[in-house]
N, C-alpha and C positions, 0 to 999 in steps of 0.2 A: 319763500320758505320751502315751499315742495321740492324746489332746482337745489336747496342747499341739503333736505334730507335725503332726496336721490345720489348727489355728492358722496355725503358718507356712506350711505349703503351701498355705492360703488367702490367706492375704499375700502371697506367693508369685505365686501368678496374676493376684490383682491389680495387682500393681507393672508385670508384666509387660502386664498389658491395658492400664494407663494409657501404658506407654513405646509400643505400640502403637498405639496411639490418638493421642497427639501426634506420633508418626512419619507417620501419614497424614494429621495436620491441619496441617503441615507441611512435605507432599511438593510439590516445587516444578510446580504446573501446565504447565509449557512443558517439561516434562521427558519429549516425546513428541516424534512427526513432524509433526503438526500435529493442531489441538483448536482450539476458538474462549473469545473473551474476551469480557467482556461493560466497554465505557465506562462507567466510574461517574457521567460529567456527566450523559448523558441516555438509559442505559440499553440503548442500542443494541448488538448483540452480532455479535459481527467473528468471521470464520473466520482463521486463521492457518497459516501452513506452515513447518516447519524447511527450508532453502535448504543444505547445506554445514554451515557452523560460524552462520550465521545463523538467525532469525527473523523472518519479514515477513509484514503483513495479507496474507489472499489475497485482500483486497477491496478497494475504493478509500474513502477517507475518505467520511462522510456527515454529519459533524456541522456545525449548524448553529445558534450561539449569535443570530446575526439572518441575513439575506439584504439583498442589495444586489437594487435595481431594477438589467432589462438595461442603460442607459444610465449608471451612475456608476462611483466607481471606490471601493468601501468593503469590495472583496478576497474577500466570498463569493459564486458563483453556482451557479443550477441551470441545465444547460443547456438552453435555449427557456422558459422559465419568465419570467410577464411581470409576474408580482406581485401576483396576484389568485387564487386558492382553494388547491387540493392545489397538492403540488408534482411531483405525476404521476410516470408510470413511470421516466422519466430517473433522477429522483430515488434511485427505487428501484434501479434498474438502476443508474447510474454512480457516484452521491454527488455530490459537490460539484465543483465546479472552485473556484480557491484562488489568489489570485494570491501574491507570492512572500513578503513580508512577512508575512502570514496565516499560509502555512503551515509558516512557522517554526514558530508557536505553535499549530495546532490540534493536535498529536498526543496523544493520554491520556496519562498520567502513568503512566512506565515505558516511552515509546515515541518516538520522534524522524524527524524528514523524516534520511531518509539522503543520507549526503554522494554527491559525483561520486567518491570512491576505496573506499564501502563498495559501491556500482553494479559496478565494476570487477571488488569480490573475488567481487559475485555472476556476471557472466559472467565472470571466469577460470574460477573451479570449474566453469562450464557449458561449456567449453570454447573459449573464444574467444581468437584468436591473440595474443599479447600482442603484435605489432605493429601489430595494430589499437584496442588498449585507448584511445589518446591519439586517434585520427582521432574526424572527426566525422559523416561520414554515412555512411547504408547499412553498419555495422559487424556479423560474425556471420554473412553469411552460407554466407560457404564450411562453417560443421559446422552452422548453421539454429538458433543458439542461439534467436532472436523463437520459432519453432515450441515453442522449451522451458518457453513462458511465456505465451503465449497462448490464453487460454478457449477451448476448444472447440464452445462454442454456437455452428453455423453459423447462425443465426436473428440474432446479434447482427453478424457481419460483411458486410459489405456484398462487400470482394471475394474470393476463392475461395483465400486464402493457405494453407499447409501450415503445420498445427498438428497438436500432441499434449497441449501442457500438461502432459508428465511430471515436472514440480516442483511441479504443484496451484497453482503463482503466481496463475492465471488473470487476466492482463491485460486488460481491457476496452476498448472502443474507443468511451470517452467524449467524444471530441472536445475541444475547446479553445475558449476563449476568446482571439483573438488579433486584431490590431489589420492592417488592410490600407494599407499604408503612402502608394500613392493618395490613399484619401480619408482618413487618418488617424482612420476612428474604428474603434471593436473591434464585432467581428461574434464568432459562435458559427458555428465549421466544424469540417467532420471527424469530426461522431459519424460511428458503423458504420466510420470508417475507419483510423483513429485510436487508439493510448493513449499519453495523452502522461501525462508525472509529472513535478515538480521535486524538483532536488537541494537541498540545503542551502549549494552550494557557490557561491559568486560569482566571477564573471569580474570584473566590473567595476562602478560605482556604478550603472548603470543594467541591468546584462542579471547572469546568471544561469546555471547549465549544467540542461540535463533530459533527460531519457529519453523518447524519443518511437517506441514500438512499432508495426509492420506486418508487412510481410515481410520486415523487419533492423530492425537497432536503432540509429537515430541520435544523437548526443551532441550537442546543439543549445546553441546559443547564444541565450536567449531573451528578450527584456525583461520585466522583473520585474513588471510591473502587467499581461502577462497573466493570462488563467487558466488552469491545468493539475489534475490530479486529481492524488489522495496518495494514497501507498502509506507508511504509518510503517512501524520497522524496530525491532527491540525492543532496550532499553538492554545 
């Protein structure tokens, strides 16, 4: 009788180390504050941060299935990068800039360019006055939401804005690919001063809405075949 109830209470422990065991190989990854994911396309591994009821990269997009030389319009770029060796520290530092159609579709699977009213739910939660949610420039500044988002590498900002980064977002100031309406062609301005990102959301056939970070947070109106940097937002 002892050899048979030794039996089960060996059974026993093991049923229970297997429920175990596929308890942990099944615990959902993002069921933190923030932890990083690794892109299956080409391996690249993204920090992330829980935001409120959100999930967003704390890093900017870097994927890059080809590049566009600076002069065309084939929607991927590095910025100052002229097509000829590395793709140097930019690279490193910012990722990509994206123009709008692009970055509908780079984000990994499981992960989406967030719209202009998922933008919204992240500065309400960060305290931004719901009379300003709909303006378009300089928005956040009276509670200094940009400050709640903005990388604290003073080495990466050029001018002297008041940050904390207490959401770990860490915003960059990638600069942009954008078009000087003058001489109608597209230049690269704005690193160190700059983070600009697109929405998902269209205004119209030709422009677009995006988020463009400094010392407030602007809700811009932007034509789509510029370039801006991604920030995906998890499904």
């Amino acid at each position: 009788m002892k050899y048979i109830h030794s039996k089960f209470k060996l059974r026993q422990f093991l049923f229970f180390a297997v429920v175990l065991l596929l308890a942990a190989c099944h615990k959902d990854p993002f069921d933190a504050d923030s932890g990083t994911f690794t892109d299956k396309r080409d391996g690249h591994a993204y920090k992330w941060v829980k935001i409120g009821d959100q999930i967003w990269m704390a890093e900017n997009l870097a994927f890059v299935p080809y590049i566009c030389a600076p002069d065309s319009q084939c929607g991927i770029w590095i910025y100052g990068y002229e097509g000829e060796g590395a793709y140097g520290t930019n690279y490193s530092t910012y990722g990509c800039l994206y123009d709008y159609k692009t970055a509908l579709e780079v984000c990994p699977e499981g992960w989406h360019l967030p719209s202009d009213e998922e933008w919204m739910e992240l500065e309400r939660f960060l305290g931004m006055e719901e009379r300003e949610l709909e303006l378009h420039s300089c928005r956040g500044m009276e509670n200094n939401i940009a400050a709640k988002l903005i990388s604290n590498d003073k080495n990466l900002w050029t001018e002297n804005y008041t940050y904390n980064n207490e959401t770990g977002f860490s915003a960059l100031p990638g600069g942009e690919r954008n078009i000087r309406y003058i001489e109608g062609k597209f230049y690269y301005n704005e690193i160190n001063y700059i983070a600009a990102f697109w929405t998902n959301t269209i205004e119209n056939e030709e422009y677009s809405i995006n988020r463009t970070i400094s010392s407030c947070i602007d809700r811009m109106l932007e034509y789509k075949k510029a370039g801006f940097s991604v920030r995906c937002i998890k499904d």
